[in-house]
C-alpha positions, -999 to +999 in steps of 0.1 A: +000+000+000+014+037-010+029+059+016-002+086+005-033+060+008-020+049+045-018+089+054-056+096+036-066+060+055-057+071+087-065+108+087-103+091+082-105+067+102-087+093+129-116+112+129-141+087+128-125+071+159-123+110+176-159+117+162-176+083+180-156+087+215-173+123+215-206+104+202-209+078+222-203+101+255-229+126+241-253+101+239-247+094+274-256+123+286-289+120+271-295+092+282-304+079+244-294+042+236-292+031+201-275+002+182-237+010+186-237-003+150-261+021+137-241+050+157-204+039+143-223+038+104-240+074+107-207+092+122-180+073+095-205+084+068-209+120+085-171+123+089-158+116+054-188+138+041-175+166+060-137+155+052-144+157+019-164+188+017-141+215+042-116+209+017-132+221-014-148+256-010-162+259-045-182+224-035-193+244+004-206+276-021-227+254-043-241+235-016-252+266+000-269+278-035-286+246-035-299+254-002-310+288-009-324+277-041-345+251-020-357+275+002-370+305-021-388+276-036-404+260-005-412+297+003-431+309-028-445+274-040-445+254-007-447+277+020-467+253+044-440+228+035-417+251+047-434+268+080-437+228+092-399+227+093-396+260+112-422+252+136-405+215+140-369+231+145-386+256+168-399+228+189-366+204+185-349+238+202-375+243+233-376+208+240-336+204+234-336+228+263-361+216+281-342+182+286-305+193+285-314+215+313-340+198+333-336+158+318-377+153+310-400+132+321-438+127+320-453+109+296-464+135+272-428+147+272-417+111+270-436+114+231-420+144+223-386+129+236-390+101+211-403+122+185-372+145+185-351+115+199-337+103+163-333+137+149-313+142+183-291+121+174-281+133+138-278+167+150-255+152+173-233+131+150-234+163+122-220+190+150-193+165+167-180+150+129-183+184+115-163+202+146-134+176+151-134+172+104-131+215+112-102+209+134-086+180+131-083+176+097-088+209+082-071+229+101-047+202+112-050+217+148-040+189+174-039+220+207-076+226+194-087+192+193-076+182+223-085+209+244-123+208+234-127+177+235-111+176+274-135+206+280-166+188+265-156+158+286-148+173+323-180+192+315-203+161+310-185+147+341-192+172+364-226+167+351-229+134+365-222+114+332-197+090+349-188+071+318-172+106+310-144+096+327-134+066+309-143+087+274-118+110+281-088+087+288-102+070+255-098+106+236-061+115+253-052+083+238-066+087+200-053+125+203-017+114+219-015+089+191-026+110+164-001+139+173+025+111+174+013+096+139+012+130+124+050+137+131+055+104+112+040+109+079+055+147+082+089+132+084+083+108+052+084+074+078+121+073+075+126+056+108+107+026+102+073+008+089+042+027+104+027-004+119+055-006+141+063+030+152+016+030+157+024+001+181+051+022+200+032+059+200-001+039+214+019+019+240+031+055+252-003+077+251-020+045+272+008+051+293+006+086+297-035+085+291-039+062+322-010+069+343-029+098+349-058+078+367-033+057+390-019+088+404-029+099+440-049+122+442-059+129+481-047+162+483-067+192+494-074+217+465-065+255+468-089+279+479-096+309+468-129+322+482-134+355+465-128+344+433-152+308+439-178+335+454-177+358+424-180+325+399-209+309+415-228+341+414-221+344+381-226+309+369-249+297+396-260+266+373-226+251+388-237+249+423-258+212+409-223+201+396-206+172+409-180+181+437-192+220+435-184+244+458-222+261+451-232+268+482-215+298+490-205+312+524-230+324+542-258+297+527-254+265+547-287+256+542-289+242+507-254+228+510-268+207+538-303+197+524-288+186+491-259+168+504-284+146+525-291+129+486-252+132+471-235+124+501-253+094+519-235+083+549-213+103+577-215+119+606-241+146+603-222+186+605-255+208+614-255+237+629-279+263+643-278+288+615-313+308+608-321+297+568-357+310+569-380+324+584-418+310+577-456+328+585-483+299+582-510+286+602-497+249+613-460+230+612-451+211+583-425+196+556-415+222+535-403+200+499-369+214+486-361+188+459-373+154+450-354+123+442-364+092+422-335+073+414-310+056+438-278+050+425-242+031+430-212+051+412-186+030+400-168+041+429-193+024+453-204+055+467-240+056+469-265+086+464-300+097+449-304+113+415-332+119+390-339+100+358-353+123+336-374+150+346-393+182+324-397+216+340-423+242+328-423+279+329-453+298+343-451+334+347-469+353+378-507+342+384-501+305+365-512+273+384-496+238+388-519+210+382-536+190+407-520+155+407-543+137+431-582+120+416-611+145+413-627+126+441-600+135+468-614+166+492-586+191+499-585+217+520-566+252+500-533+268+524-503+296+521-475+304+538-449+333+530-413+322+532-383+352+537-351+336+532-325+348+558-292+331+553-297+317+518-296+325+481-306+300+458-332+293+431-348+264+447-385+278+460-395+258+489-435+246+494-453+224+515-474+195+497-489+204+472-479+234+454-500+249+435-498+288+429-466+308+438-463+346+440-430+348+416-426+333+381-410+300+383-404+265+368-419+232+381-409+197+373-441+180+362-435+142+375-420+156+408-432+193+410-397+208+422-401+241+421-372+269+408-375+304+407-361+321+378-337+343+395-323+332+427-339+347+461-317+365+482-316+371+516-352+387+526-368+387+497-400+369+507-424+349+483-460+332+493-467+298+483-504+282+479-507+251+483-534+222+487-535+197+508-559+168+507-581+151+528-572+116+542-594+089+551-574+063+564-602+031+557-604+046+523-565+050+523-562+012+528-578+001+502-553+015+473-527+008+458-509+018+428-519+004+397-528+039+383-491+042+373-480+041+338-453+013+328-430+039+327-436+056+362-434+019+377-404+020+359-390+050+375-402+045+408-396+009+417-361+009+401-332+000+424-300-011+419-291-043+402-262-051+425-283-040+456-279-070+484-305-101+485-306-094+518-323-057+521-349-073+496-355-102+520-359-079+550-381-059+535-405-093+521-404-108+553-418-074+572-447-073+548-460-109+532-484-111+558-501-074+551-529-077+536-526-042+518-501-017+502-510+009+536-503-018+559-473-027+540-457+007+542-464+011+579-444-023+587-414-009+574-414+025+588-422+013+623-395-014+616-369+012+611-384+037+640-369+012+664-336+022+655-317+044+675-314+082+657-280+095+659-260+123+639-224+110+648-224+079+622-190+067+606-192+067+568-202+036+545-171+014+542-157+009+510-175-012+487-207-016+508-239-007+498-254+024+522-289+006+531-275-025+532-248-010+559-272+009+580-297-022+580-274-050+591-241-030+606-248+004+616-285+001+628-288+039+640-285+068+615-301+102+610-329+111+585-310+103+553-308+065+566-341+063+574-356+078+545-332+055+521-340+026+536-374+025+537-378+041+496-354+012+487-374-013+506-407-006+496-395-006+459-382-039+463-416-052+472-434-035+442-440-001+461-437+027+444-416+056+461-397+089+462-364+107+485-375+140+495-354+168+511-361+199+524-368+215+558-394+202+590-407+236+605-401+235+642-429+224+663-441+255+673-436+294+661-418+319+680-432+346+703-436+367+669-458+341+655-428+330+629-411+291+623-381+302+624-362+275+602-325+265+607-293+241+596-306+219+621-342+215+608-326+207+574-347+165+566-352+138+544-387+117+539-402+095+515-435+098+497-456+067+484-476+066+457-514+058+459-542+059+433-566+089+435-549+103+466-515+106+446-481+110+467-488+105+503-456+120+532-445+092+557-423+095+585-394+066+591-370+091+613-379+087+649-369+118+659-400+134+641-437+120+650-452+098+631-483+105+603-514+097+614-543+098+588-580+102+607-606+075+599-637+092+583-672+077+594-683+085+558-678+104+521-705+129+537-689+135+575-689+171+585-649+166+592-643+170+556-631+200+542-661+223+526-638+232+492-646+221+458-634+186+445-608+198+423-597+232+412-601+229+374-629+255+376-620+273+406-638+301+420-613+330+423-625+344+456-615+314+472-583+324+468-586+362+471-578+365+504-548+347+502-537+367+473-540+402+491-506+397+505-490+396+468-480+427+458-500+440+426-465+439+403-469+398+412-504+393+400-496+401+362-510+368+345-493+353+309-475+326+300-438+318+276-462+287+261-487+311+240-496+301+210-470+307+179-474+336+158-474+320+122-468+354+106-436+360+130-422+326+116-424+332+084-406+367+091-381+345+107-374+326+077-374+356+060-344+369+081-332+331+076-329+330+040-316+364+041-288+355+058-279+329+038-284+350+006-256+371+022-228+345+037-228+331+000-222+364-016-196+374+011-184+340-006-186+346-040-173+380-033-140+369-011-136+344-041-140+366-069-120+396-054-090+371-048-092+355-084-093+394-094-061+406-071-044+373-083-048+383-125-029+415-117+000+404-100+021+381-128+049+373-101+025+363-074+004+339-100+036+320-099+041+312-066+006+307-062+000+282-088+034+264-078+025+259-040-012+247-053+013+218-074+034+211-046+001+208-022-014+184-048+017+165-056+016+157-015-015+143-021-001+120-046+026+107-022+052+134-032+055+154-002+087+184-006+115+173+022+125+203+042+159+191+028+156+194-013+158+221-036+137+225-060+157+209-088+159+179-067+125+177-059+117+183-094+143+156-105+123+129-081+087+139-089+096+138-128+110+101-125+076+090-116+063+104-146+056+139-142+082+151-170+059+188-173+069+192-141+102+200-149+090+233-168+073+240-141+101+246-117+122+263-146+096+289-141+092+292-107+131+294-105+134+317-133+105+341-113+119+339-078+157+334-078+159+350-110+138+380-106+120+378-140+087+387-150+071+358-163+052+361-195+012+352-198+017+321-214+041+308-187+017+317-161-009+301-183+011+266-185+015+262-146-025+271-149-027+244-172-006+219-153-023+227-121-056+218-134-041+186-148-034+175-117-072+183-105-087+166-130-062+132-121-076+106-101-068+110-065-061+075-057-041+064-091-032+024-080-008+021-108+015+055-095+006+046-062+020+012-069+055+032-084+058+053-051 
């Protein structure tokens, strides 16, 4: 095989290998899982397209014409056509937000996720091939290639895509051994057959690639508070990162709430630091963020995540929906929250929320609840919220078969690896219940026996948390008790959720205020039941247990007077609630109005515009260039003579930094290219000789030069000579 098909081999299947590391990773992060065959066909078929076409402009310009000419046509003859792929796009973007952002979930976004769930994937594959084609083999850039693909990858770890890890020692290793390849072709292979010096460069880049990981790396990191202050608030989407420092000094709350589901196990470090302070009518559990998926890392480490989830924007005045059955009294509450020693977007309600006085963002499976700007420190916001009515005989006769396959999915998933054990404790507490009710209270008054406790040594290595504080530990604080009995009951067909937030204190203060601290910082667990929804249970016993009253009948005079379900609420049964919103908070709207068809097509107005203008630029860069070069005889030479030499490289004849020109031209002619020799009489002639070369001479080098163009790239039988 020829010296130049092994280089044009390799710099392809470089890329493809570069392109699928970044792919596969990617595709990770989204949680998407295709056929790896599929994957590995669509990026090696993306990568040589985009090879090919970066490195012929003239082909990039008529592509785009194509393009423009499509569009104008779709436009005047086909504008429907055309307002369907907007509107499509427009949609793939929102809900490409939606789910990089947020990681959807409810079963109308789990449609749209496998509607745009293929064309995900292209996009994809296009923008990684067409970024590391850009770089890595247009530009040649190794520093550039490297470098993103590092950032890309340290990104999508600290965003919890483990398998990020292992990606990136994979892509030090391609890039290592591509820098190292590189060198070798540009030094003509003189040392020895590439086979052998591949062998050696990727021995060394796994060496250097994963000599990395064995390193130690228990060492404490430098601080520098200002500076890790000043980033947070400016990039305060980094405080969810793994290992972040985003909980600022001075806000001890959320770093404690939050750590209670990624940092399971431990002594507990609370202190008495005010967080909040609350007005309401009665104590309860104030939901900071909700947890459906417990995890081992690789590492053994164990800690509660989400699976997907979808949040939704409602401005000022918009409503949550009611989760729990039209048939389930409720009974319609609000409480004002004034944060005092925290700043952080997460809005805090009891169960469940329905009507806040800010604009904000709720999770539709789980209803967490973010503010659009952060709150800081005594800025207040009211909360209305409903709570239903339980009747405990009615209670025990549900269970959970209103679930979807894929809620069951999500919320009876534990680990694989999780020990038999847990899942036999947890069948021998409840095969004799009769049901689900009964079945939930046997394992939270199982684990109220043990003994509560903040001062807990960690999970040992390699042991599973539950597992741990079941069989070993047997006393924990509100973490352990909560994890336990959410595992449990999913093991046992259950469904369940972690919760964390903050328990008010039992009673107000003399002012009539909870006043909330470090210390009142929880986790619970929520099961689900059909028509009453998510139910709050108690396994820490530290708190009091939930009672539900028994109900002599449907028509008792205990139950709440309110309407069954808010769908066509009266207004003035919240109008007294709503006096303590100021007026500014009462505007009504909505970011999900309906599209304005005649703004679109403006749009793709401005769309095809644009287009219409980056091709002229084009045409007009190209044109004026052709147009500089025609005046300037003396610089036509050079220019058409480093055009052969680029060309003749292609071909396996790559200039040594060592020739002259008459040797060069002396090698390249024995293989056939005798008009070469002309060539370099008039190059020499031009630029050693300081003559001005006449039309026709620039016009044979023209000539030649498109000879060469017009000549197979991959020629076997001069391949065969090289």
């Amino acid at each position: 095989m020829g010296r130049r098909l092994k280089e044009v081999l390799y710099e392809y299947s470089i890329n493809i290998a570069l392109s699928l590391v970044v792919v596969f990773s990617a595709l990770e992060g989204f949680k998407f899982h295709f056929p790896w065959f599929y994957v590995f066909l669509l990026t090696a078929v993306s990568t040589i397209f985009f090879l090919f076409l970066l490195k012929r402009p003239l082909l990039i310009v008529l592509l785009l014409i194509i393009i423009l000419i499509g569009d104008f046509a779709l436009f005047f003859g086909y504008r429907d056509i055309l307002v369907s792929i907007f509107l499509y796009i427009e949609g793939f973007v929102k809900w490409i937000n939606a789910y990089m952002n947020y990681a959807p979930s409810s079963p109308a976004f789990s449609a749209l996720t496998e509607k745009y769930k293929v064309f995900t994937l292209f996009v994809t594959v296009g923008i990684v091939t067409f970024l590391i084609s850009a770089m890595n083999g247009l530009m040649r850039s190794w520093f550039l290639t490297l470098l993103s693909g590092m950032i890309f990858f340290v990104v999508q770890w600290y965003n919890y895509v483990d398998k990020a890890y292992f990606y990136l020692m994979v892509y030090v290793l391609l890039c290592f051994t591509d820098i190292g390849v590189k060198n070798y072709f540009r030094k003509n292979g003189l040392r020895g057959p590439l086979s052998a010096f591949l062998a050696i460069v990727m021995l060394f880049s796994s060496i250097s690639a994963f000599g990395a990981e064995l390193m130690p790396k228990a060492f404490s990191p430098l601080k520098w508070d200002r500076l890790e202050n000043w980033f947070y608030d400016t990039f305060p989407f980094t405080r969810e990162w793994r290992n972040g420092e985003g909980k600022p000094k001075g806000t001890p709350a959320e770093d404690v709430f939050v750590s209670f589901a990624s940092d399971l196990g431990g002594a507990a470090k609370v202190s008495n630091s005010v967080v909040m302070e609350v007005e309401t009518k009665e104590s309860t559990y104030l939901r900071g963020m909700v947890y459906d998926q417990y995890v081992i890392s690789p590492s053994g480490k164990s800690r509660w995540t989400n699976y997907v989830q979808q949040y939704r924007y409602e401005n000022v005045g918009g409503v949550i929906p009611v989760t729990f059955s039209r048939n389930v009294k409720y009974q319609i509450k609000s409480l004002k929250i004034i944060p005092v020693n925290i700043k952080s977007d997460i809005l805090f309600s009891p169960w469940q929320p329905y009507k806040l006085s800010d604009s904000f963002y709720y999770e539709e499976e789980n209803l967490n609840l973010k503010a659009k700007t952060s709150h800081a420190t005594g800025e207040p916001y009211f909360v209305i919220y409903l709570t239903p009515s339980i009747d405990l005989k009615d209670l025990k006769e549900k269970g959970s078969t209103s679930l979807s396959e894929e809620e069951r999915k999500r919320y009876l998933s534990y680990p694989s690896n999780l020990p038999e054990r847990v899942k036999e404790l947890a069948y021998s507490l409840t095969k004799d219940k009769q049901n689900q009710y009964d079945k939930v209270k046997a394992v939270e008054e199982y684990l109220r026996k043990f003994p509560y406790s903040l001062d807990v040594p960690p999970t040992p290595p390699g042991r599973d948390f539950v597992d741990y504080f079941l069989f070993d530990l047997k006393k924990g604080y509100c973490t352990h008790y909560a994890t336990a009995m959410a595992v449990m009951l999913r093991t046992v067909g259950i469904p369940t959720r972690y919760v964390v937030g903050f328990k008010l204190p039992p009673a107000p203060d003399k002012n009539g205020k909870y006043i909330v601290t470090t210390a009142d910082a929880h986790a619970w667990v929520e099961v689900y039941f059909d028509d009453y929804g998510w139910v709050t249970f108690e396994p820490t016993p530290h708190y009091p247990s939930i009672e539900f009253p028994i109900f002599l009948s449907s028509t008792s005079s205990d139950l709440p007077k309110e309407d069954i379900l808010p769908d066509n609420r009266r207004e003035e049964d919240f109008k007294n609630i709503e006096e303590g919103m100021s007026q500014s908070e009462k505007v009504t709207g909505s970011e999900n109005a309906p599209v304005d068809k005649k703004k679109e097509i403006k749009l793709i107005e401005v769309l095809g515009a644009f287009l219409l203008i980056m091709a002229s630029s084009i045409f007009a860069l190209y044109f004026k260039k052709k147009k500089t070069l025609d005046k300037d005889e003396k610089y036509l030479v050079i220019y058409y003579y480093d055009k052969i030499v680029r060309k003749l490289s292609k071909r396996g004849f790559t200039m040594r930094d060592s020739e002259t020109t008459l040797e060069y031209q002396e090698r390249v002619a024995k293989e056939g290219y005798k008009d070469f020799e002309q060539i370099t009489r008039i190059y020499n002639k031009t630029v050693y000789g300081s003559k001005r070369p006449s039309l026709e001479e620039i016009k044979r080098m023209k000539e030649f030069f498109d000879s060469l163009k017009k000549e197979r790239k991959f020629d076997i039988k001069r391949i065969l000579r090289i």
